[in-house]
N, C-alpha and C positions, 0 to 999 in steps of 0.2 A: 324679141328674138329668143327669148328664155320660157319655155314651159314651166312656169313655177309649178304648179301643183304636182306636175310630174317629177320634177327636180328635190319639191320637197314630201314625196312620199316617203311616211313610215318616219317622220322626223317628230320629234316633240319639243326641239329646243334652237333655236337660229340664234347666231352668236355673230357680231360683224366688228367692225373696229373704222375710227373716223379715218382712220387713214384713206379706206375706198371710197370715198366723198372727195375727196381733197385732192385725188390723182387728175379729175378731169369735169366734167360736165356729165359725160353722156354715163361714167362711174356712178358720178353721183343717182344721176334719174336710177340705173338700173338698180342700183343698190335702194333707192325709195321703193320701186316697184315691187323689189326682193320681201321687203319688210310690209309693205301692204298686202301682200299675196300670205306670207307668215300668220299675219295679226287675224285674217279672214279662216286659217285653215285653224286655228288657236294655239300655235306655237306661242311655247314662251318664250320673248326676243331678250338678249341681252346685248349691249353695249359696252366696246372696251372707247371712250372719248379718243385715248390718244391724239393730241392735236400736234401735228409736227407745219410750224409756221412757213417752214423751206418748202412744202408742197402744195398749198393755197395757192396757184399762177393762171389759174383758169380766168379770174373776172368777179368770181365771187370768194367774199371773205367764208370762214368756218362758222361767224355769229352770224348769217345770213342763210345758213343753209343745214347747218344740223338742229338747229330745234323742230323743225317740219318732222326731222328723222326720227330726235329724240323723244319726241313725243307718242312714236309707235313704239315705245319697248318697254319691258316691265321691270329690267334691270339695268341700271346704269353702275359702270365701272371708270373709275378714271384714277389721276395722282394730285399732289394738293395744289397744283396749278391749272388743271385744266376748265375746272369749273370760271377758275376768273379768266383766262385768256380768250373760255370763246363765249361762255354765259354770262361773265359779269360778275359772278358772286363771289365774291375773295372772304377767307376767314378771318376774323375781326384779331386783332392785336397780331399777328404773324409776319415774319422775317424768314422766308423761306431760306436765305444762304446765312441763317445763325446758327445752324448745324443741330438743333433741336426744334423739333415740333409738339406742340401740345395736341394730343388727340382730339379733347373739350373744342379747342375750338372748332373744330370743323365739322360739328353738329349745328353749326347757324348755314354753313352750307347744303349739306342734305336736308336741311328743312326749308330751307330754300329751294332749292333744286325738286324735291316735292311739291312745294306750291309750284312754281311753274309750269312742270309737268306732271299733272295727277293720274297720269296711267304708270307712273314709277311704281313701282310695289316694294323697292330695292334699290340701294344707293350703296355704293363701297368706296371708299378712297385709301389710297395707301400714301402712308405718308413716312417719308426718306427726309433722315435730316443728314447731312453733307457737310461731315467733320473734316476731310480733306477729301482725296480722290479716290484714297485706297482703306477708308477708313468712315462707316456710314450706319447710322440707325434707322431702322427697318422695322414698322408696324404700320398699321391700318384701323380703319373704322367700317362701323355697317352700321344704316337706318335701313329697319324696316316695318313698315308701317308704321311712323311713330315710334318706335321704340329705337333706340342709340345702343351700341355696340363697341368696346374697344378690344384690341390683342394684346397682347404682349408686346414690348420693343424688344428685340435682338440686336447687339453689336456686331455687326461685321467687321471683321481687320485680319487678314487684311482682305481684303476684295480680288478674286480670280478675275470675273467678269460678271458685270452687272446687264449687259445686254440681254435680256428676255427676261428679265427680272418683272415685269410688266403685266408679260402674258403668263409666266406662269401664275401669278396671284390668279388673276382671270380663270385660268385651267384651273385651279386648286378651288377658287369658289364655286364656278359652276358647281365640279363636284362636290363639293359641299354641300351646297343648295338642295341638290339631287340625291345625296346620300344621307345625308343629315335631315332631313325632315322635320323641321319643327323644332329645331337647335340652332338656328341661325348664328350664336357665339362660335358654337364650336365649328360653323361652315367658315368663318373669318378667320379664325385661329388656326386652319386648316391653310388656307390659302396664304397667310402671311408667312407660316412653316414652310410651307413650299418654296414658296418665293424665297425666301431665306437660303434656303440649300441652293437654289440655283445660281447663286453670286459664289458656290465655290466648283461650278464645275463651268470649264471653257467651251466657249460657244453659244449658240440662244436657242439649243435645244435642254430643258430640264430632265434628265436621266437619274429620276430618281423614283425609289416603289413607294406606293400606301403609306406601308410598314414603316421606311424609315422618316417618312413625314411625318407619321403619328408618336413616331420614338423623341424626334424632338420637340415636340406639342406637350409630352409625358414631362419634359424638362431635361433631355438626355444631350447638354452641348457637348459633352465632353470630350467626340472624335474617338473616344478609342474603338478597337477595332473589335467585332463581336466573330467569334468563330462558334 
């Protein structure tokens, strides 16, 4: 039904999230067909995992059906559950609700997650340790190629809203990826700065510039006001 080639002229980057696998069947096919049509034109694919277990009702589980996916994309994105929920691969000594996470570990999962699918070029996870509800530590990892990547943790407290705290990492990497060239550090530290700011502003749109994502990357938490 979809002209891809025509749909994706003049693109250089195709960005999808598991959610549209998981809505339906005929979701899933198109969303395959999406990304084979991508991978042919040489879009670089990215993936946000996203696995929400309440939308799986179709007939097939999410480890039956996104490795076929995940296997067309150069970039995988997820948080420090999704790899074990629908791939299997859980990080060695981890207590996801002890409200801390070690970054270390969860380089046996993107090298995991590399060997089973070798068209990854790029692996990110962010990882949230969940000291109570309105009170949370917030950083991330990157493999790429073989090489491991940590950010910084940031304390959040209190918490506005964490809704789209997700996608903005995802939004802040891409651009990273794409604006950093060849700094893969500083594209993650980008993207976890983002995502940071958007746990104080309400709603799961992030309304915030470059500039002030780069001021807190600089190390600038302090909040006061710049006139």
């Amino acid at each position: 039904m979809v002209d891809w080639k025509a749909a994706l002229d003049g693109a250089d980057w195709f960005h999808w999230t598991g959610i549209t696998p998981a809505v339906s069947q005929g979701a899933a096919e198109a969303c395959r067909e999406a990304l084979q049509a991508a991978q042919r034109i040489g879009l670089t694919v990215s993936c946000d995992m996203n696995y929400r277990a309440k939308l799986w009702k179709w007939g097939k589980a999410a480890g039956a059906v996104m490795p076929e996916l995940l296997a067309l994309c150069d970039v995988a994105i997820g948080n420090e559950e999704d790899a074990e929920k629908v791939f299997g691969v859980k990080a060695p000594d981890v207590d996801v609700t002890s409200g801390r996470l070690e970054a270390g570990s969860y380089r046996f999962v993107c090298q995991e997650l590399g060997r089973q699918f070798p068209n990854l070029k790029a692996i990110a996870i962010t990882l949230r340790g969940s000291r109570s509800a309105s009170h949370n530590t917030w950083s991330g990892v990157l493999w790429q190629q073989g090489e491991f990547y940590t950010a910084p943790t940031y304390d959040i407290i209190p918490i506005v809203d964490r809704v789209g705290g997700g996608d903005a990492f995802a939004g802040g990497l891409i651009y990273g990826l794409r604006k950093f060239t060849g700094d893969p550090c500083r594209a993650l530290c980008f993207a976890v700065a983002a995502a940071c700011l958007k746990h104080s502003i309400p709603g799961d749109f992030n309304a915030v510039c470059v500039a002030e994502v780069e001021q807190l990357m600089a190390g600038d938490a302090s909040g006061r006001v710049s006139r």
